[in-house]
C-alpha positions, 0 to 999 in steps of 0.5 A: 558537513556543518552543523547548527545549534537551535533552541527548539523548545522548553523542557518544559513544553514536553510531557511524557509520553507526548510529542510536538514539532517544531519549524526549522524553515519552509517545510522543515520540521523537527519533532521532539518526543519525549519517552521514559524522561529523554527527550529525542529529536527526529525529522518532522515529516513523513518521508513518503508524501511529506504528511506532518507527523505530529498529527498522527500518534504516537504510541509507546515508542511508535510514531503513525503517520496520518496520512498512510501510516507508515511507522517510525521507531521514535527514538531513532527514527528508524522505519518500522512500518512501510509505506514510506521506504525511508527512516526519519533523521535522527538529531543530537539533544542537549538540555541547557538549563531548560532549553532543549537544544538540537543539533541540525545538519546544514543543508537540513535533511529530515529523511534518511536512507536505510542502512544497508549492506553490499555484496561480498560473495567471499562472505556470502555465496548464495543466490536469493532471487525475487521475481516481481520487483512491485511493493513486496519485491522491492521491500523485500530486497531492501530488507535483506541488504537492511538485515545483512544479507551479503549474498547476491540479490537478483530481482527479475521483472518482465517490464522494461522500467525500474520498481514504481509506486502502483497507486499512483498510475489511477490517481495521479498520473491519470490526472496528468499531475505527475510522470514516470520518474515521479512514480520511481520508487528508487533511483536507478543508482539506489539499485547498483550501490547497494548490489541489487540485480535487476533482469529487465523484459525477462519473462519467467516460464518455470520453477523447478522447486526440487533443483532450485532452478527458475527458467526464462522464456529466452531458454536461460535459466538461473539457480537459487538458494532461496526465492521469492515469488511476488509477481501480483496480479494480472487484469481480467479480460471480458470474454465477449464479442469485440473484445479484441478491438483497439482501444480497449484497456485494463490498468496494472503496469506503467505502460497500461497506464501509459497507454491509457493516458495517451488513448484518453487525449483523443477521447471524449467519451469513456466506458469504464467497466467494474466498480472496485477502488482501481476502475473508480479511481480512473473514474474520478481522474477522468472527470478531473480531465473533463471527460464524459465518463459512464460506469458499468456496473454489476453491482447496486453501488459502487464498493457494495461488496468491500464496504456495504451500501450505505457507504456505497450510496455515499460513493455514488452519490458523490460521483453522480455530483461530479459528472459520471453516468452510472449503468448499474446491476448492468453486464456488458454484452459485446464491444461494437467497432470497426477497427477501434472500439466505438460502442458498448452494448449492454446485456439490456440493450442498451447502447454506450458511446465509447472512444475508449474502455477500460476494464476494471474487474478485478486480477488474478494471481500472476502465477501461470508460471507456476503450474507444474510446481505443486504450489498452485491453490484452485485460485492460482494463489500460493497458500504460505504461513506466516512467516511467508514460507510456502516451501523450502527455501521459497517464499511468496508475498503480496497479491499470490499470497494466501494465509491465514490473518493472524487476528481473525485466522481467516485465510485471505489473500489481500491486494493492496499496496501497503500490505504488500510491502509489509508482507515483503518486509516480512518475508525478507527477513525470514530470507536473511534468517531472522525469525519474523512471523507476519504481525501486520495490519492491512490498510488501504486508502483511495483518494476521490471525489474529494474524500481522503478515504482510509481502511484498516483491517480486512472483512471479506463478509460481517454481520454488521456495520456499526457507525460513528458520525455521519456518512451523509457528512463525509465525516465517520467511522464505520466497524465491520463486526463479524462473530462479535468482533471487529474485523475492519474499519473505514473512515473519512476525515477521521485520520488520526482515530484510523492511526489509533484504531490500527494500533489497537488492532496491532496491539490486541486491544480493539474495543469490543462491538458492546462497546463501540455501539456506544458512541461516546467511546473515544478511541483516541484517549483509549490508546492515550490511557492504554500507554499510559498504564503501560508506562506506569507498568514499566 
C-alpha cells in the first residue's frame, strides 16, 4: 500500500479536548482530536450513512455521530456504540514544527472493518448458535469473532436472504430509492471469511433448554453450548371479516416489503391500518409515490400514546399537508372483496376504497417456539438481567427481551433497531466470556414529512412533558418527566443537543426537570464543563 504525507492542520488550531475535520478531496475527511496533549487522526465520516462527525460531539474520548449515534473511541477509531458496524480508520501523526502531519493510504479509506478472529475448533470446540440473524444477531456474531471467540458460530434464519438493514424497507426502499443489495448489512463474503454459518429457510420448532438441543421443522436438530435467542417480532393480524383477502399486508421482513412495493404499483388507493413509526413511515413513502393514502387510526393522533398529543398534532398536521386522509379514533370492522381486497369498512360505517391494506398495529415477541421452555413471560417475551442471560447458558436480546432499564429499573421490552443491536453486542460479549453488564441508551429516529425526528430514552408513561423551542416550528426539544426524572427526550433539528442529552443519560448526569423548566439551560456546554472538570480532575 503507499501511503502520502498531508499537512492537515496547525498545532495550533487544536484545543484540548475539541476536534475538527479536515478535507482530503470529495467526501474524504480526516478528523483531528486532540486529548490529554496528543493529537489523533481518524476518518471524518460515520461509516454507517456518511454523517460528518464533527457535528457531533465529542466526549471524554467519545465521538457521537449526529445523525444516528453510533460512537467511536477517538483515539483509535474503534466502534463503541452500533448503528454503524464498522470502526473508523485511524492515521499516523507526526508534528513538524507546528504543522500536524498525517499519513493517509492511497487509495483513501476513512472506515475499517473489524478486527475479527477465525474458527479454530482445535482451540475452541464448542457450538454458540443464534437464531435470528436482525440487528442483535448479527451484532452478536460479530461481537463474538471481535472478543476472540474461535468456536463455531451458526446463526439460523427462516428467511432466504442474508442479515439486512430493517429501517430501511419503511423508508427508503418503499420510496423505490434503494434495493435489496443496498439493505445488506454485510456481504455474503463478510460471512465465510470470518467462519459465521448461516442456516438459511430453516425454521425452529423447539428448544430442549436441559440437553441444549434446538430442533427444525424438517426433523433435524442441532446441539449447542451456548445460544441466543434473538428472533424479533412477528406482525399482528386483525381478526375480522375479510381478513384473508389478497392484497392485504403487514411489513416485518424483506419479502413483505417486497410484496408490498410490488402490490403498490398496481394501486392508487391505499388504507393503511395503525399509526406507529412503521405504518406512518409507509404513509409518508406512499405519498412520495403519489399514492392516495387514508390512515386508520384508534388513536386521536398519530404517536399519542409514544410521544403525546402535542407532538402528535405536529405529526398530523404535517401528514395532512402532505396528501394523507386520516380515520381517526376509528376501528376497522370487516375488509370487503371478491378475490382482492377492494373496501375498508369501518366500525362507523364508513366505507374506504382500498387496492391494497397494510397492517401496521404493532408485533409480538416471535417466540411460539419457545412455549414448553419454562422461558416464556404472558406476553411471549423472555424476562433476561443485564447482562442478557435468561438461563444457563442462553441469552435473548432485541424485541423478545424484557429487563429492567438500568436508570429507571423499569422493566421494558423495547423494539427498536439501534437498541437491538446494543443488546446483541452485550449479549455477545457475555457469550465470549467477557463480563458485560447492559449499560446502553435506547435511541430511535424516523424519518418523514420532512422532520429528521430524533428519541433517546424510553417512557412508556410521564407525568409531564417539558418543552424547549417550539413544535409548531419543527425545531424543539421535549423531556419526558416521570417520578421527577427524565426519562426520555425527542427532538427535531436539534442534533447534536440529542448526542449531548444520550450522554448525559449514559453518564448519570441528566439535569434534573427543576432545571430543564429553565429554558436557559444549555445542554451542550453542560457536557462541555462536565468533561472539562473531568479533564482537570485527571
Amino acid at each position: 500500500m503507499n501511503f502520502k504525507d498531508i499537512v492537515a492542520a496547525n498545532i495550533n488550531d487544536l484545543n484540548e479536548g475539541e476536534m475538527k475535520s479536515f478535507d482530503i478531496a470529495e467526501d474524504q475527511k480526516i478528523l483531528l482530536v486532540k486529548i490529554e496533549g496528543n493529537i489523533h487522526a481518524i476518518g471524518g465520516l460515520c461509516p454507517h450513512y456518511g454523517a460528518p462527525l464533527d457535528e457531533g460531539i465529542l466526549s471524554g474520548d467519545r465521538i457521537v455521530c449526529p445523525w444516528h449515534h453510533a460512537a467511536y473511541d477517538a483515539r483509535s477509531g474503534n466502534l463503541k456504540e452500533p448503528p454503524s458496524l464498522d470502526a473508523l480508520a485511524h492515521f499516523e501523526v507526526r508534528i513538524d514544527g507546528e504543522d500536524v502531519i498525517v499519513r493517509v493510504p492511497e487509495p483513501f479509506e476513512g472506515s475499517r472493518g473489524p478486527h475479527m478472529t477465525k474458527f479454530d475448533p482445535e482451540a475452541d470446540k464448542r457450538t454458540f448458535v443464534i437464531i435470528g440473524t436482525g440487528a442483535a444477531g448479527n451484532a452478536a456474531a460479530q461481537t463474538l469473532r471481535e472478543d476472540g471467540f474461535k468456536g463455531r458460530i451458526v446463526m439460523i434464519t427462516h428467511e432466504n436472504r442474508l442479515p439486512y438493514d430493517r429501517p430501511q424497507l419503511s423508508k427508503e426502499f418503499m420510496e423505490g430509492k434503494s434495493d435489496e443489495a443496498a439493505v445488506q448489512l454485510r456481504p455474503e463474503e463478510f460471512y465465510r471469511e470470518h467462519d459465521i454459518e448461516l442456516m438459511f429457510q430453516t425454521k425452529v420448532i423447539g428448544v430442549d433448554i436441559a440437553k441444549k438441543v434446538i430442533s427444525f421443522e424438517n426433523g433435524e436438530s442441532i446441539s449447542y453450548d451456548k445460544a441466543l435467542i434473538a428472533t424479533g417480532g412477528i406482525p399482528r393480524r386483525l381478526d375480522i371479516p375479510g381478513a384473508d383477502l389478497e392484497n392485504i399486508f403487514t411489513l416485518r421482513s424483506f419479502n413483505d416489503a417486497d410484496k408490498i412495493f410490488q402490490a403498490s404499483e398496481k394501486a392508487d388507493n391505499i388504507v393503511i391500518v395503525g399509526s406507529g413509526f412503521i405504518a406512518m413511515e409507509t404513509a409518508n413513502a406512499f405519498r412520495e409515490r403519489k399514492k392516495c393514502v387514508t390512515v386508520v387510526t384508534r388513536e386521536a393522533v398519530p404517536f399519542e400514546a409514544a410521544l403525546g398529543p402535542e407532538l402528535g398534532k405536529m405529526f398530523r398536521n404535517l401528514h395532512e399537508r402532505n396528501g394523507v386522509d386520516f380515520k381517526f379514533q376509528a376501528e376497522s370492522d370487516r375488509f370487503e372483496g371478491e378475490r382482492d381486497v377492494q373496501t375498508v369498512v369501518l366500525k362507523n360505517g364508513d366505507r374506504i376504497k382500498a387496492d391494497m391494506v397494510v397492517l401496521g398495529v404493532g408485533v409480538t415477541p416471535a417466540t411460539d417456539f419457545l412455549r414448553d421452555s419454562g422461558l416464556l413471560m404472558p406476553d411471549g417475551s423472555i424476562r433476561v438481567d443485564d447482562h442478557f442471560r435468561a438461563g444457563p447458558d442462553i441469552f435473548a436480546a432485541g424485541d423478545v427481551a424484557t429487563f429492567a432499564e438500568w436508570r429507571t429499573g423499569e422493566e421494558v421490552r423495547i423494539e427498536h433497531w439501534r437498541t437491538a443491536e446494543q443488546q446483541g453486542f452485550v449479549a455477545g460479549r457475555n457469550m465470549a466470556g467477557i463480563d458485560t453488564p447492559y449499560r446502553g441508551v435506547p435511541f430511535f429516529w424516523t424519518n418523514q414529512v420532512g422532520l429528521y425526528f430524533r428519541y433517546v430514552g424510553h417512557a412508556k408513561r410521564w407525568d409531564e412533558i417539558i418543552f424547549h423551542g417550539d413544535s409548531a416550528r419543527l425545531d424543539f426539544i421535549a423531556f419526558y418527566v416521570r417520578a421527577n426524572q427524565v426519562h426520555a427526550a425527542a427532538a427535531n433539528n436539534r442534533e447534536k443537543e440529542m448526542d449531548v442529552i444520550e450522554e448525559l443519560m449514559r453518564l448519570g448526569k441528566m439535569p434534573n426537570p427543576d432545571r430543564l423548566r429553565d429554558k436557559s439551560v444549555n445542554l451542550v456546554n453542560l457536557l462541555n464543563d462536565l468533561n472539562s472538570r473531568l479533564r482537570q480532575a485527571a
